[in-house]
C-alpha positions, 0 to 999 in steps of 0.5 A, spaced: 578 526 535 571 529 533 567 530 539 561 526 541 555 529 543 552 527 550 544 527 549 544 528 556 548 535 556 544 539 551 541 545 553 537 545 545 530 542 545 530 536 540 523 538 538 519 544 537 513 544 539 506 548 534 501 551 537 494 551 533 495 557 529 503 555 528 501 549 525 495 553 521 500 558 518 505 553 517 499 549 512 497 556 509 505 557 507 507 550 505 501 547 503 504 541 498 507 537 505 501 537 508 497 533 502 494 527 505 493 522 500 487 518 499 488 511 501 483 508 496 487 512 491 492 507 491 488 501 490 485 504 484 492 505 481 493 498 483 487 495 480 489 499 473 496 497 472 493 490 473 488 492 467 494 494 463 498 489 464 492 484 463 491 487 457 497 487 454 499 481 455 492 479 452 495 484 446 500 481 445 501 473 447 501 469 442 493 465 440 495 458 444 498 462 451 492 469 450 488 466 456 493 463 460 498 470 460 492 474 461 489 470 466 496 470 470 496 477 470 490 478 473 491 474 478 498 477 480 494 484 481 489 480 484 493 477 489 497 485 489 489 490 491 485 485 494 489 484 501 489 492 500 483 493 499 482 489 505 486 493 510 483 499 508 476 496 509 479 494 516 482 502 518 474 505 515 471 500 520 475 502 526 475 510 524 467 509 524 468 505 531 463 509 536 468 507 541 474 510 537 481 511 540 488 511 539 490 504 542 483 502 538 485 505 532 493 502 532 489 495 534 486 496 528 492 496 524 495 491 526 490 487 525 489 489 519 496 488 517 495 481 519 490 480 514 493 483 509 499 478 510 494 472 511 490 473 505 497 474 500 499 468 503 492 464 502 492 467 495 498 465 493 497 458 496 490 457 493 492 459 486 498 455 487 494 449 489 489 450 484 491 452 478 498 450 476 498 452 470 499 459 470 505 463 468 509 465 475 514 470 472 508 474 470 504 473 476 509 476 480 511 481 475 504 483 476 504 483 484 510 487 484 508 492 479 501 493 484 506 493 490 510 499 487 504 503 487 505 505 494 511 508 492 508 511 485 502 515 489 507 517 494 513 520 489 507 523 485 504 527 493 
């Protein structure tokens, strides 16, 4: 029968702790996983996989389905960068609050989150309404192909 570790019995530290020349030395060494990405970044690659596949569907649809195909991909991306870019407008508002704190700025994700969720889901809902002619397969391929750009920057980081 394999032992099972008691947490409360370890005599090792769970975590080691870095001071300031630590950390600068450690960024020095391994400067590749410190990178920080530019969240703006995202949003660019967001809107420029809409264009592509935008273009292409205006490329390639047939002359009576052009318009609808483009214009059904557009919104899909649409739907994809506009609540991101709205999150990130959120997180930049509070970083130049004067009354900046850690409580504050997690306040400000949550409530940035929360209108990124809200403005997917009245997106949807409006275009749904309004417009029910559009290509929902190519909609949501769009839309998912925007949201696999978090992925995209992340393993290109």
């Amino acid at each position: 029968m394999p032992k099972i570790n008691n947490w409360e019995e370890s005599s090792e530290e769970a975590y080691r702790v870095y001071n300031k020349t630590e950390m600068d030395d450690l960024r020095s060494a391994k400067p590749r996983q410190f990178l920080s990405v530019n969240s703006w970044l995202i949003v660019f690659a967001q809107i420029v996989i809409t264009l592509i596949i935008a273009g292409s569907c205006y490329i390639f649809a047939g002359q009576g389905n052009r318009l609808v195909y483009t214009y059904s991909a557009f919104v899909g991306g649409l739907i994809g960068f506009l609540p991101a870019a709205l999150f990130l407008m959120r997180l930049e508002a509070a970083k130049k609050s004067t009354k900046s704190s850690p409580g504050g700025y997690l306040t400000a994700v949550v409530s940035g989150e929360f209108i990124k969720i809200l403005a997917t889901v009245l997106l949807f809902i409006g275009f749904a309404l309004k417009q029910p002619d559009l290509k929902w397969i190519l909609l949501l391929v769009t839309y998912f192909a925007t949201l696999k750009c978090y992925l995209l920057v992340w393993f290109w980081k």
